[in-house]
C-alpha positions in Angstrom: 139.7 59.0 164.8 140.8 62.2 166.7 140.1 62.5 170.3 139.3 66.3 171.6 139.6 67.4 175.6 138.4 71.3 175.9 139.3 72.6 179.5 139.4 76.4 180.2 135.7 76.9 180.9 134.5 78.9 184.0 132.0 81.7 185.5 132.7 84.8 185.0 131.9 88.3 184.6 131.2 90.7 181.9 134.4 92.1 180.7 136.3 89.5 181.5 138.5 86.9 179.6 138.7 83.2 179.8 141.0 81.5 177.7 139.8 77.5 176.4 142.4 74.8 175.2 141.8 71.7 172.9 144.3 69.0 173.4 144.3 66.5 170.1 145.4 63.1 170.7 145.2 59.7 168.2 145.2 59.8 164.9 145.8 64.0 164.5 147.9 63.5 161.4 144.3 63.2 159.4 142.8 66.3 160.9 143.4 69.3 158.9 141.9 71.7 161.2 140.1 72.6 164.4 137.1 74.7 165.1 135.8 76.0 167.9 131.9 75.6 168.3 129.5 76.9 171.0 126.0 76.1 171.8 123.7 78.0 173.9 120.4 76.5 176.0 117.7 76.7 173.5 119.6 77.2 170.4 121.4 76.2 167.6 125.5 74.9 167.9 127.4 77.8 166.1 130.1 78.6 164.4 132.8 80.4 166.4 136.6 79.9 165.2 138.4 77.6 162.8 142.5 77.2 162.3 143.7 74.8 159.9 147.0 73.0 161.1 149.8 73.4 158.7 148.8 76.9 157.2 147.2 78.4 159.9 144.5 79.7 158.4 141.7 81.0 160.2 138.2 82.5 160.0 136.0 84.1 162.6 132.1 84.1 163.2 131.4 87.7 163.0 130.1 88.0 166.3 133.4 87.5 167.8 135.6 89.2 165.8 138.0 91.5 167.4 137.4 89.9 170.7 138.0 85.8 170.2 141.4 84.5 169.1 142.1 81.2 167.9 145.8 79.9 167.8 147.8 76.2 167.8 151.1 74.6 169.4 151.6 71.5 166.7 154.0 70.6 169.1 151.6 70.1 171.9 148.6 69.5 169.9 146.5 72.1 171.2 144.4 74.7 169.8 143.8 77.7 172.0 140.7 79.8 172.5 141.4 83.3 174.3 138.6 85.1 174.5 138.2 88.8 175.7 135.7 91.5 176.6 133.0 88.6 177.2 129.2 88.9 177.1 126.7 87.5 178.6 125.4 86.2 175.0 128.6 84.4 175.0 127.3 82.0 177.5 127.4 78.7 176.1 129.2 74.9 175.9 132.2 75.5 173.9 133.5 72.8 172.0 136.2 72.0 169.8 136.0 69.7 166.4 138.1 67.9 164.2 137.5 68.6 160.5 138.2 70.9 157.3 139.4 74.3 157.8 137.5 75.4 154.7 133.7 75.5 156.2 132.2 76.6 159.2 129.2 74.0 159.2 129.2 72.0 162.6 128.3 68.8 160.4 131.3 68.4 158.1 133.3 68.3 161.5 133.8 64.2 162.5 135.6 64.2 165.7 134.2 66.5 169.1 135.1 67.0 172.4 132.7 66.8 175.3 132.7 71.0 175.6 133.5 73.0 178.4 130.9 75.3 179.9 131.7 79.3 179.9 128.9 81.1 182.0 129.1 85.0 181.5 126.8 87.1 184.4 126.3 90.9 183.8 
């Protein structure tokens, strides 16, 4: 099994950027990619980012696009997060997941961290 630790979470204000990390540790050589997660008070845990680890190959939920960016160091085992021009919609517990890089569903990811909480006021 992989163990996830997000870190990077914070309050801040519209406009602003926060970036989030997602340090892999134990048994990373079966993960073949990491996706980044969020899930809101209320609602549903969603879709956000996903980079696979030897091709990087990555896809975006549409409601980040052009402001999110996902990114890995193999080296360090860590997937990044930056995320600029933030709304308050993008308040939410953002958390990283082992899994395929191939699907965006929440429940084909096996491993999760314990999220990091990123609070956007207007």
């Amino acid at each position: 099994q992989v163990q996830l630790v997000e870190s990077g979470g914070g309050l801040v204000q519209a406009g602003d950027s926060l970036s989030l990390s997602c340090v892999a540790s134990g048994r990373t050589r079966s993960t073949l990619g990491i996706g980044w997660f969020r899930q809101a008070p209320g609602q549903e845990r969603e879709f956000v980012a996903v980079i696979s680890w030897s091709g990087g190959s990555i896809s975006y939920a549409e409601s980040v696009k052009g402001r999110f960016t996902i990114s890995r160091d193999n080296a360090k085992h860590t997937v990044y997060l930056q995320m600029n021009s933030l709304e308050p919609e993008d308040t939410a517990v953002y958390y990283c997941a082992a899994g395929p890089w191939w699907t965006t569903q929440p429940s084909a990811f096996g491993s999760w961290g314990q999220g990091t909480q990123v609070t956007v006021s207007s």
